[in-house]
C-alpha positions in Angstrom: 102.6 99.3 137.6 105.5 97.4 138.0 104.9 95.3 135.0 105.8 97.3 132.8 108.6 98.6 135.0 110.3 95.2 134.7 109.7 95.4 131.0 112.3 97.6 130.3 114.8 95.2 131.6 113.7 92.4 129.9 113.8 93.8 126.9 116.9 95.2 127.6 118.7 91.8 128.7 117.2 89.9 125.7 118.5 92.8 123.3 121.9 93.2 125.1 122.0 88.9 125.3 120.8 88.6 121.3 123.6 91.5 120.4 126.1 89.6 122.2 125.2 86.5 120.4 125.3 88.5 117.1 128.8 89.5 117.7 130.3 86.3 118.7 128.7 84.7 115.7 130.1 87.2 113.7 133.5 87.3 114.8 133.2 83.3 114.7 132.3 83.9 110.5 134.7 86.7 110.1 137.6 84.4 111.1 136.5 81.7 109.4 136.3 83.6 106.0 140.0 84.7 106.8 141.2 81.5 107.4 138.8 79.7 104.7 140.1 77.9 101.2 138.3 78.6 98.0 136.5 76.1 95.6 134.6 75.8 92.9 131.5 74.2 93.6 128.4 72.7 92.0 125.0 72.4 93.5 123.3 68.9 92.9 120.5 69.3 95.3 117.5 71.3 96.7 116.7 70.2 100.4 113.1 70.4 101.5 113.1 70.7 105.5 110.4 72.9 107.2 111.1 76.1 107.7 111.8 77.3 111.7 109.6 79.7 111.8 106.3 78.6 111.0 103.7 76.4 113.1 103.3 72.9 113.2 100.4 72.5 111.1 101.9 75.0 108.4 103.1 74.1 104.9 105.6 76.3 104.6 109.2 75.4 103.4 112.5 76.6 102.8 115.1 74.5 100.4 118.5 74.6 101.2 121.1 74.0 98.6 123.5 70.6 98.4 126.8 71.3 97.3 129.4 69.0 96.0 133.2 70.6 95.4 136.5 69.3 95.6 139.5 70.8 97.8 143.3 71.2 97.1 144.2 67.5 98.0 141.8 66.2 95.5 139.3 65.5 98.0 135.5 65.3 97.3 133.5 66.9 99.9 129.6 67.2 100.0 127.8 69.4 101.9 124.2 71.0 102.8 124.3 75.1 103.6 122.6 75.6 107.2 120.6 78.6 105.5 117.4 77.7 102.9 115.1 80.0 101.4 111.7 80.0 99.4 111.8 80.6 96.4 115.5 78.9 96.1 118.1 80.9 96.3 120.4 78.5 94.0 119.2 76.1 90.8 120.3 72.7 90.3 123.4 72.8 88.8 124.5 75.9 89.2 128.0 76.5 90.3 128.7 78.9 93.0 132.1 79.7 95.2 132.5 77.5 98.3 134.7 78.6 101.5 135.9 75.7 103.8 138.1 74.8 106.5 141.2 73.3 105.0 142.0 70.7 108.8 138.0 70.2 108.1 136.6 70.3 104.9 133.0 69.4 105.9 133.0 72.8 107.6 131.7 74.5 104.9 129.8 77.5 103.2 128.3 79.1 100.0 130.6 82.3 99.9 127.4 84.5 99.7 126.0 86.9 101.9 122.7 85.1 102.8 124.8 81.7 103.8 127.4 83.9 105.6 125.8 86.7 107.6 122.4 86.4 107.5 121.9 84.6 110.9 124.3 87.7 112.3 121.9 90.1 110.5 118.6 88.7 111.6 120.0 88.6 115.5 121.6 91.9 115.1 118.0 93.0 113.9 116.4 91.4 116.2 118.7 93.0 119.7 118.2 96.3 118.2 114.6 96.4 118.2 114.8 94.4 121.9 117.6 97.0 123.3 116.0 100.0 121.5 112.7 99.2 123.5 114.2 98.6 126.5 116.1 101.8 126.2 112.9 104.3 125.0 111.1 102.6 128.3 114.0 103.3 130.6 114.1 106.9 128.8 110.8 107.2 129.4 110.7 106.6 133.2 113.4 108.8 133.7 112.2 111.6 132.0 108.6 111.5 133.9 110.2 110.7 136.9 112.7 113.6 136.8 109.5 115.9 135.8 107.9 114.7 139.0 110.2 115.4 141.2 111.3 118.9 139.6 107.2 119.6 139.9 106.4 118.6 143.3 109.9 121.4 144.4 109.1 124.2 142.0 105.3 123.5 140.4 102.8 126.2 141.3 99.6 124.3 143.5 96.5 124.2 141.4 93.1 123.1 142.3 91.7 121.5 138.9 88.3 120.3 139.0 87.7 116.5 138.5 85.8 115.8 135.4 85.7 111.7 135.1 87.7 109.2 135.5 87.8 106.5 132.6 89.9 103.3 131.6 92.7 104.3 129.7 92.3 101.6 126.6 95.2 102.8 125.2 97.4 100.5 127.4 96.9 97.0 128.3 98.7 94.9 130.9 98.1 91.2 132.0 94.4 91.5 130.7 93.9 95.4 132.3 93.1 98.8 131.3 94.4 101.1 134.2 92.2 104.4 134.9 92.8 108.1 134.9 92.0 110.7 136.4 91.1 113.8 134.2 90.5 117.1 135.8 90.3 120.7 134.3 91.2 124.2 135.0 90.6 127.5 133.9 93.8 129.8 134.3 92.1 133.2 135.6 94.6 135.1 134.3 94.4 133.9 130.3 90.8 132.4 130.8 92.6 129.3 129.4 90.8 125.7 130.5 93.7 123.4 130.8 93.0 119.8 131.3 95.0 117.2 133.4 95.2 113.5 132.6 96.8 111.8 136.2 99.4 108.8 136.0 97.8 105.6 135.3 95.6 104.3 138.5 95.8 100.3 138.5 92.3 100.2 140.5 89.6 101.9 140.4 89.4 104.9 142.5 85.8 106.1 142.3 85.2 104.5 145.3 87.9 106.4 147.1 87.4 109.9 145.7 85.1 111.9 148.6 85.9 115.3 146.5 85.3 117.1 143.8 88.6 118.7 142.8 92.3 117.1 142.9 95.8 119.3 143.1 97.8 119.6 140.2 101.5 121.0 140.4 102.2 123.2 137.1 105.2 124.4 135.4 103.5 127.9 134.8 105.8 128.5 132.6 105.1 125.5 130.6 101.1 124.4 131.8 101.9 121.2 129.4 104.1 120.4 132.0 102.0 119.0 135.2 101.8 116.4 137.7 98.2 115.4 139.3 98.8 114.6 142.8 97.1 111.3 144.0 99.0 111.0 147.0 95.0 111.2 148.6 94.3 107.9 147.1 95.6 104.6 149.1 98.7 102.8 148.3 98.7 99.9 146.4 101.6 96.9 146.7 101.9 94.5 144.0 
């Protein structure tokens, strides 16, 4: 189906978009903590603001920490950290270190990791599970479509009796279970049964199966290896 096809590049894109993201962001802090002033600075208040990942109708909240410090010049600069947490991270009161930019003293952090490079971390998270998804789909494709084609050269012509054909529940798309085709075979020479599972069928074929039996093209030196031909059954186009 080509669903699931297209998957593997959206997953892809979003990972390869949210890594890029990651890295700018992180270059972005990196120079900023080279070219950052130190303080001492005190924090006077807890913020309550909702936090961004829960629903609208959720109670749950994250308190980011006010902090007051005072630069070089003398100047005294408040400022709320863009990060929060629950429980707080940081007590009333407590005095913490404080990076800012000296042409911009607003612009300013909690030298900590979680205020510094945790929005790097969580995207950097986040495109390696997108691009690592996108890349074990596109792996996977390959791999059976390579198979295919090295079976329907050199795979030795089997005719495997068709046993039933079922929904395979295991997979879900838009709603749909597609169906196999399972069919066994006995390998006269071992007495082995072997049994087949086809590619997933996104329609019902019972309707279009006038026989009992179906090829299969086996590695015989691998019968694991195997590709049911259902080049009987009519095409699809979605």
């Amino acid at each position: 189906m080509k669903t699931i096809k297209i998957l593997k590049y959206i997953f892809m894109s979003v990972g390869l978009i949210t890594l890029s993201v990651m890295g700018i962001w992180s270059y972005t802090t990196h120079n900023f903590v080279d070219n950052a002033h130190s303080a001492q600075g005190t924090v006077i208040d807890l913020i309550q603001s909702r936090s961004s990942s829960s629903s609208s109708t959720s109670n749950s909240y994250v308190y980011r920490p006010e902090v007051i410090f005072q630069t070089a010049t003398g100047e005294e600069v408040t400022f709320q950290s863009s990060t929060g947490s629950n429980p707080p991270a940081y007590n009333r009161g407590e005095k913490v270190s404080v990076l800012y930019n000296p042409e911009n003293p607003q612009d300013a952090k909690i030298d900590g990791t979680l205020s510094l490079w945790l929005g790097p971390l969580i995207l950097g998270v986040i495109g390696f599970i997108f691009s690592g998804f996108g890349i074990g789909l596109s792996a996977y494709f390959y791999k059976k479509e390579k198979l295919k084609n090295y079976l329907l050269r050199h795979g030795s012509p089997v005719t495997a009796r068709i046993d039933s054909i079922t929904e395979n529940t295991s997979l879900r798309v838009n709603g749909r279970y597609p169906f196999q085709i399972t069919a066994q075979w006995q390998d006269p020479v071992s007495g082995t049964l072997h049994l087949f599972k086809s590619d997933n069928i996104w329609f019902n074929p019972t309707d279009h199966i006038q026989r009992d039996t179906v090829t299969v093209l086996v590695d015989q030196s691998d019968p694991e290896k195997y590709f049911v031909d259902l080049s009987f059954l009519p095409k699809t186009v979605e």
